[in-house]
N, C-alpha and C positions, 0 to 999 in steps of 0.2 A: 724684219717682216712682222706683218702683225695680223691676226687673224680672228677677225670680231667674232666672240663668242655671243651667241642670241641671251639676251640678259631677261631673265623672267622675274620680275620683282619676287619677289618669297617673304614670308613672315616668319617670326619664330617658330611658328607651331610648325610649321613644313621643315624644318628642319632635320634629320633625323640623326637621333642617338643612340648609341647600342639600346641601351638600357631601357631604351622608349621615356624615357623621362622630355619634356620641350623645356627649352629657354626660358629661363623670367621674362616679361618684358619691362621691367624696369632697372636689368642691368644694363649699367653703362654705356658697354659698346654695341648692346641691342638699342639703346636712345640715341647711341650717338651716329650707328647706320642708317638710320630715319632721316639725318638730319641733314647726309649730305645727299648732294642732286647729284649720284652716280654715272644717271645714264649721261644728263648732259654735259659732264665735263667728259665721258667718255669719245664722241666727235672729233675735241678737239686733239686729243691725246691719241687716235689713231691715226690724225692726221701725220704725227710725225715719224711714222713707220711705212715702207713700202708697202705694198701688197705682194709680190716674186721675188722680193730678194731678202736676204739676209734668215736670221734664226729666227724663228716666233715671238714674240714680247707675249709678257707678260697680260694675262687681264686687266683692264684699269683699276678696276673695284681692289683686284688684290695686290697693285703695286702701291697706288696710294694709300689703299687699309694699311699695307704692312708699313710702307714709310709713318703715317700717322703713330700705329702701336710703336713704332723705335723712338719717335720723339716724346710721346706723350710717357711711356715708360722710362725713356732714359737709358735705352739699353742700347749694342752694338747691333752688327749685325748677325753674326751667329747666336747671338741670343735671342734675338728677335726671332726668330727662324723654329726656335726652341719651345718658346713662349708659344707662338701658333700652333705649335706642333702635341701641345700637350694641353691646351684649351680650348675649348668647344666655343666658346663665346667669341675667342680670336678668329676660328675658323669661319664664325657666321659672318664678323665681322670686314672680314677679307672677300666674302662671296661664297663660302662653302655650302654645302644644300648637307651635307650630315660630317659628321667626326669621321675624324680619319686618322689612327694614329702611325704619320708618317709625315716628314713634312714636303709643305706644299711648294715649294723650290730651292735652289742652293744658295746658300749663306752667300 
């Protein structure tokens, strides 16, 4: 099942972090959320979900963001899980609107 979450573009400054501190925007995966076209690959990617049946899929923003951080890191998938979980910059990157330290689905 899949259940389109309404996608509001955000910038880094909207972000939010305990500490009140915003994102750089010249880190990485703040240049590199820019650069992919989120919403329209999103269409197609809920095409291949029910709408009534089955468990909820993921958001697209955060299944691709996470897949992307495991390749371009190098890492498994409980680490990757880990990585987002304890980075503010992974969390924007995946779609988060502020830091959250817990993570954001199961390994």
């Amino acid at each position: 099942m899949y259940r389109k979450v309404e996608s509001i573009p955000s910038s880094p400054e909207d972000f939010e972090f305990p500490l009140e501190e915003k994102l750089s925007q010249d880190n990485r995966w703040v240049v590199m959320a820019s650069l992919v076209p989120w919403s329209e690959f999103e269409e197609e990617y809920a095409k291949n979900f029910a709408e009534d049946m089955g468990a909820p899929a993921l958001p697209f923003r955060m299944a691709l963001g996470a897949l992307i951080i495991k390749e371009k890191l190098g890492i498994s998938d409980r680490e990757t899980v880990e990585q987002i979980k304890e980075n503010p910059y992974l969390q924007y990157f995946i779609g988060g609107r502020e830091y959250r330290n817990e993570a954001p689905f199961d390994a």
